[in-house]
C-alpha positions in Angstrom: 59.7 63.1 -24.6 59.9 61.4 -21.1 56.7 60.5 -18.9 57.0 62.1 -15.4 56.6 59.1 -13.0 53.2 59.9 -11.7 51.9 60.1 -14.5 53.7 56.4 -15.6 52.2 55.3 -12.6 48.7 56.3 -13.3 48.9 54.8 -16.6 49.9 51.4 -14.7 46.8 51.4 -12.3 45.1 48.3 -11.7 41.4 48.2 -12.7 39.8 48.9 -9.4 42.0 52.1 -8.8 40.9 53.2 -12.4 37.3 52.6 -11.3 37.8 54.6 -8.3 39.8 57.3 -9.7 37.6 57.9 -12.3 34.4 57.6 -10.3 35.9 60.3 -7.9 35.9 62.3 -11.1 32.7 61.8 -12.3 31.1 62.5 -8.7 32.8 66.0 -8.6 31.8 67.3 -11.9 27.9 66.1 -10.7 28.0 68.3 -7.8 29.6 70.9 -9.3 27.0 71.1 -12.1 24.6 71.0 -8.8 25.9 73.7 -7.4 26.0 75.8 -10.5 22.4 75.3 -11.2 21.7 76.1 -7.7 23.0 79.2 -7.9 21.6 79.9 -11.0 18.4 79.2 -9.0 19.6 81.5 -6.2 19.4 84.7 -8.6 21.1 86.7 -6.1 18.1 86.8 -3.4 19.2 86.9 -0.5 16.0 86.9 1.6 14.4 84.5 0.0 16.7 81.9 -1.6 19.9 82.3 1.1 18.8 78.3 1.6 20.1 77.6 -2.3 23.7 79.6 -1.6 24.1 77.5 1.8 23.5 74.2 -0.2 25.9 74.9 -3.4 28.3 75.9 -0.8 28.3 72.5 0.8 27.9 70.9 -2.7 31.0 72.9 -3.9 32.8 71.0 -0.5 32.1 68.2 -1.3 33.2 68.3 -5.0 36.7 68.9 -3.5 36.3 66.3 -1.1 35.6 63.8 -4.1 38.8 65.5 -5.6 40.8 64.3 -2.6 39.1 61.3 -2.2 40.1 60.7 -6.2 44.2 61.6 -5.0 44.2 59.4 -2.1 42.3 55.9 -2.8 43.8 54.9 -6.1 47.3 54.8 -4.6 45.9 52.6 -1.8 44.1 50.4 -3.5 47.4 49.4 -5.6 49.3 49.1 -2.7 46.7 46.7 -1.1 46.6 44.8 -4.6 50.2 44.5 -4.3 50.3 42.9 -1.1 47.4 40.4 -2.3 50.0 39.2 -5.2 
């Protein structure tokens, strides 16, 4: 069976991009894990805890801004190591 060539190209990352990808990853599991514990903590209350659904909204945002973070930087951190060469 044949690689697809993004994944050939993942496989072929430099150190630092591997760092950063996987880093990325790590940082958007974390806040997700916050934000499901926060609303674990919310319970629903909307009077009182509204402040907890507000914050693992934001923490949920930012999880997908790690995701995207984790799709753009690798790339250009090859390409910059392949100008360095």
């Amino acid at each position: 069976m044949k690689t697809p060539a993004p994944v050939r190209r993942m496989l072929q990352m430099c150190p630092a991009a591997w760092r950063i990808f996987l880093r990325c990853l790590q940082m958007s599991c974390f806040l997700l894990v916050c934000a499901a514990l926060l609303l674990i903590a919310w319970d629903g209350d909307y009077i009182k805890n509204f402040r907890f659904f507000q914050l693992s909204a934001a923490l949920q945002e930012m999880a997908q801004l790690s995701l995207l973070g984790a799709v753009i930087l690798p790339p250009c951190v090859e390409d910059m190591a392949g100008r360095a060469r």
